[in-house]
Structure formats: C-alpha cells, structure tokens
C-alpha positions in Angstrom: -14.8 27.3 63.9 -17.8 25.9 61.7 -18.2 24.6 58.5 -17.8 26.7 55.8 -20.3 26.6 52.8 -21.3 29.0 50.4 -25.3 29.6 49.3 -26.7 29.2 45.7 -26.9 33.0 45.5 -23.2 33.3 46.6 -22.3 30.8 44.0 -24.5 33.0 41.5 -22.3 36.2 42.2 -18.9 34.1 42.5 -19.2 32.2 38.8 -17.6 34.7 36.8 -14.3 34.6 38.9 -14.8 31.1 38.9 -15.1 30.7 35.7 -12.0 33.6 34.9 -9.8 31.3 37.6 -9.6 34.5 40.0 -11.6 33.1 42.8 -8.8 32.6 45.6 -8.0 28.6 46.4 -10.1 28.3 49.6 -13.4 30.0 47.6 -12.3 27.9 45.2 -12.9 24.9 47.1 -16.0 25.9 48.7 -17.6 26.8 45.3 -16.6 23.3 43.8 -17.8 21.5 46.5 -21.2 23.2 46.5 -21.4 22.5 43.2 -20.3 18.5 43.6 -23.8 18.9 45.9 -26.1 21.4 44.1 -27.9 19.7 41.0 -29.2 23.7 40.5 -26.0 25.0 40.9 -24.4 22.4 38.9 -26.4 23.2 35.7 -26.7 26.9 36.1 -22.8 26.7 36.1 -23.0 24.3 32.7 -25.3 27.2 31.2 -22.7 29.8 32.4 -20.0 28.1 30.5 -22.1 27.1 27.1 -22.9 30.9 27.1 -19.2 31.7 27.5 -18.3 29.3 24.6 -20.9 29.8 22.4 -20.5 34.0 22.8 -16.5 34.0 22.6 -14.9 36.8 23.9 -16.9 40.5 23.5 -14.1 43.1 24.7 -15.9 46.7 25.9 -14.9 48.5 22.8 -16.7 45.7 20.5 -20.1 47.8 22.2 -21.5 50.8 20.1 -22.3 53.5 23.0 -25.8 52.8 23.1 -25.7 49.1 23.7 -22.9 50.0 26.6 -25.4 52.2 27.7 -28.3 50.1 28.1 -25.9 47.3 29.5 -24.9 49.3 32.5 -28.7 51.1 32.8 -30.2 47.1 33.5 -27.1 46.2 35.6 -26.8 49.1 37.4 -28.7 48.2 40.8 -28.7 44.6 40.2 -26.9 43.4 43.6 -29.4 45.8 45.7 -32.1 44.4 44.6 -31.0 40.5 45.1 
C-alpha cells in the first residue's frame, strides 16, 4: 500500500470538520501532517480559525430568508465547479 497524503484542495474541503473535531482519526492525521508541511495550508487554516473566532457562532435561524437565500444561491454549485 502507498503513502497516504491529502492535496491542498482536499485540505480546503476537509477544514470545517477539522476544525468541528468530526474528521475521523486517520484523516485527522493526514490533514495535520499536511499542514506541519504546507506553509499555504498552514495559514489558510489560521485564517479559517480567526474567521471562526472573530464571527462566533451564527445558527441558521439567526439568517433573515433573503440572506439564506443568497447564501445557498452562491454555494449551490460550488464543489462542481472546483
């Protein structure tokens, strides 16, 4: 079997469960270690986390239906177009 590593882009789509601990231990492990590596990664993860902190927690009914709206309308396709 080969050595497993995960890409900047797969860390990009993984940081939220990293950051919300539900990443499962072995992902775990591969995301921290490219990060230990990855200058990029490293500081796009310390943006990810200022955001977080700075931001606090927004639950969905905080949204007015508009804002939702829009939200999910620039989300929507997101991963298809990556």
């Amino acid at each position: 079997m080969g050595v497993q590593e995960i890409t900047c882009k797969q860390l990009v789509e993984l940081v939220t469960d990293y950051l919300e601990d539900r990443l499962p231990v072995e992902q775990r492990l591969l995301f921290e270690e490219h990060v230990a590596f990855c200058s990029w990664c490293r500081t796009y993860l310390e943006q990810m986390r200022e955001t977080v902190r700075l931001t606090g927690t927004l639950r969905e009914e905080d949204l007015d239906p508009q804002a939702r709206k829009a939200l999910l309308d620039a989300f929507r396709d997101w991963k298809r177009d990556a």
